[in-house]
C-alpha positions in Angstrom: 96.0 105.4 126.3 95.1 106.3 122.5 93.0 103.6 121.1 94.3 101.7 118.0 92.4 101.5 114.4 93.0 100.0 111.5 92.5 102.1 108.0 92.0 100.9 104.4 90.9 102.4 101.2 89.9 100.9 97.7 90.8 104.1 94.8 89.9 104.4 91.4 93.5 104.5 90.6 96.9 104.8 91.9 97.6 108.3 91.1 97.1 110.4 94.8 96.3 113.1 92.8 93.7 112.1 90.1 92.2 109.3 91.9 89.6 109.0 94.0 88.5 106.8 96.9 85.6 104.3 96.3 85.8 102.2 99.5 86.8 103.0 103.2 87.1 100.5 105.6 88.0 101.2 109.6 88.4 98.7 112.5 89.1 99.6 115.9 91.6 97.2 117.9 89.0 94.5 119.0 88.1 93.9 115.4 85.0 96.1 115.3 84.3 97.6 112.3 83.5 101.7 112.9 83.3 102.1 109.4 82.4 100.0 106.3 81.3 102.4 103.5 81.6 102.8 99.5 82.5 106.1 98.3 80.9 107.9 95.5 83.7 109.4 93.3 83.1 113.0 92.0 85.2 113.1 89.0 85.4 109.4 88.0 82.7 107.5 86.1 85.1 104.4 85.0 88.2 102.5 86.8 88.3 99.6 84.9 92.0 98.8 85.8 91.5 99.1 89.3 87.9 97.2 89.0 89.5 93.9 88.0 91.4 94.5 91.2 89.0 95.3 93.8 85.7 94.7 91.9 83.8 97.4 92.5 82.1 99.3 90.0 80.6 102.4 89.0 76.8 100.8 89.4 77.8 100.0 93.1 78.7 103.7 94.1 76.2 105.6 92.8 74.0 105.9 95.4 76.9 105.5 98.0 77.8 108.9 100.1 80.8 111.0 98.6 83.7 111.7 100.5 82.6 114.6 101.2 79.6 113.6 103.4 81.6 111.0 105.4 84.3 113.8 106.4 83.0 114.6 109.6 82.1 110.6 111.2 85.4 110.0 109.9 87.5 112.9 111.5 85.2 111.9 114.7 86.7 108.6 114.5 90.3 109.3 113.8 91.0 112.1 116.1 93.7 111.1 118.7 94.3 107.5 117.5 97.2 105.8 116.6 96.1 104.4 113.4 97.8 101.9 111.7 97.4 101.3 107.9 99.3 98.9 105.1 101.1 101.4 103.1 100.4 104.2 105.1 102.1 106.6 102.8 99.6 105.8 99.9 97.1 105.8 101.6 97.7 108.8 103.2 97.9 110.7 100.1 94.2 110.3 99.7 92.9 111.4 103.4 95.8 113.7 104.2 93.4 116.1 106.3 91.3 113.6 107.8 94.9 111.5 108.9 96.1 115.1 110.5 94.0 114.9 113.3 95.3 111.0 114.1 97.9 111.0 117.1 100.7 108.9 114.9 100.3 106.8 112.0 101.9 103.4 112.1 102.4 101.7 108.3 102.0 98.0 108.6 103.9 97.0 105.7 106.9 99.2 106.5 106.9 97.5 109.7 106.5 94.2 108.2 109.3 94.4 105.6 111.6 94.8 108.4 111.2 91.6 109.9 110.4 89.9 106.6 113.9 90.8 106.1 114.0 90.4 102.0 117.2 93.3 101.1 116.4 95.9 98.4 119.2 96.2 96.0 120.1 99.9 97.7 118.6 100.3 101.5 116.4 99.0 103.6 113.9 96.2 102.9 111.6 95.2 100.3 108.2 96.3 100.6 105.8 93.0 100.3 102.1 93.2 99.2 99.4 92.8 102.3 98.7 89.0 100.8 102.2 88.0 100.9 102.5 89.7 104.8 98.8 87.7 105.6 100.3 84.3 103.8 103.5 84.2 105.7 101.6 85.0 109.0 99.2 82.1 108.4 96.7 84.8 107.9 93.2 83.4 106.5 91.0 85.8 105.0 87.3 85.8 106.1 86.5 87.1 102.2 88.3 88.4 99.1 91.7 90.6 99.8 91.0 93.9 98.3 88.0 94.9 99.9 88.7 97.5 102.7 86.8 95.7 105.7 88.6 92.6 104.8 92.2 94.8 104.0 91.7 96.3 107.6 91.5 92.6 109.5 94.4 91.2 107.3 96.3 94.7 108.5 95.3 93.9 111.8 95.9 90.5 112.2 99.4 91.6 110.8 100.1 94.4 113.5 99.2 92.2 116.5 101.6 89.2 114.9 104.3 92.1 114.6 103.8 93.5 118.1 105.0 89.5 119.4 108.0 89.8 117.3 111.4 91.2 118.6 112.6 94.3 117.7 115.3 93.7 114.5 118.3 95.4 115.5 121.2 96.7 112.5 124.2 94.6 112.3 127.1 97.1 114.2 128.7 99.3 111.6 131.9 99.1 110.6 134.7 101.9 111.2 134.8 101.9 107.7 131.3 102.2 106.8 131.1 104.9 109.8 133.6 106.9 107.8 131.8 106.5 105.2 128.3 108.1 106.0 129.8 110.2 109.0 131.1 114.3 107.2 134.4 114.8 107.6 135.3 117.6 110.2 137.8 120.0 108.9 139.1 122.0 111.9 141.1 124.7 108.9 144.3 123.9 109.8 
């Protein structure tokens, strides 16, 4: 059976492009942390947007190990497992070749919205922030959110609260809205 870890990043930005990753955080399934590391950015020498976030700043980097250097223990860790991050997609965009190697990736907040249940005005569900999913869980935080150890518990906490939930089902369709989303088959005659 794959083992389970929990995955979270702190980035200079929000850009998946541009930014960078300052902080990476990894728990495995018992709550153990495999990984607890600051990030030195190589193209970045101020965030201050994201800083007043997440609080880290430049002085706490600059001796910390680049991405680069952390590449291989982290590939060694994520190989095979079913890792399970909030906002997977983002997050994803900034370790896409390290995430390859994963068996599946499971996003947390996808998962939460669901059963949150709060409709966008087009479909699906709204997408809540990790404190909101923590706060309705009863979630309390053993330091400040937006640290990636910390992020990773919260995340955690939230996947084994969601694993006890039942599975939402879709309200049955409709003929009508069947019709409506089904092509119509034209036979030529």
């Amino acid at each position: 059976m794959p083992r389970t870890l929990y995955l979270d990043l702190e980035t200079t930005g929000l850009n998946q492009h541009r930014d960078e990753i300052l902080e990476i955080g990894l728990l495995d399934d018992d709550g153990q942390v495999l990984l607890d590391s600051l990030v030195r950015p190589q193209h970045h020498r101020h965030w201050l947007g994201a800083q007043t976030i997440h609080g880290i700043r430049p002085e706490d980097v600059e001796e910390a190990p680049t991405l680069e250097a952390l590449r291989p223990q982290l590939i060694h860790l994520l190989t095979d497992a079913e890792v399970v991050i909030y906002n997977a997609e983002f997050e994803q965009g900034f370790l896409r070749p390290e995430l390859a190697v994963a068996a599946n990736l499971h996003c947390a907040m996808r998962a939460f919205a669901e059963v949150y249940g709060e409709p966008r005005s087009y479909r699906g569900y709204r997408w809540q922030k990790l404190q909101v999913a923590a706060a309705y869980i009863g979630y309390e935080w053993p330091g400040s959110a937006h640290r990636a150890v910390n992020d990773c518990q919260a995340t955690r906490a939230i996947w084994h609260w969601l694993q006890r939930q039942p599975i939402p089902s879709a309200p049955p369709r409709t003929n009508r809205e069947t019709a409506a989303v089904e092509p119509a088959i034209h036979t030529g005659a």
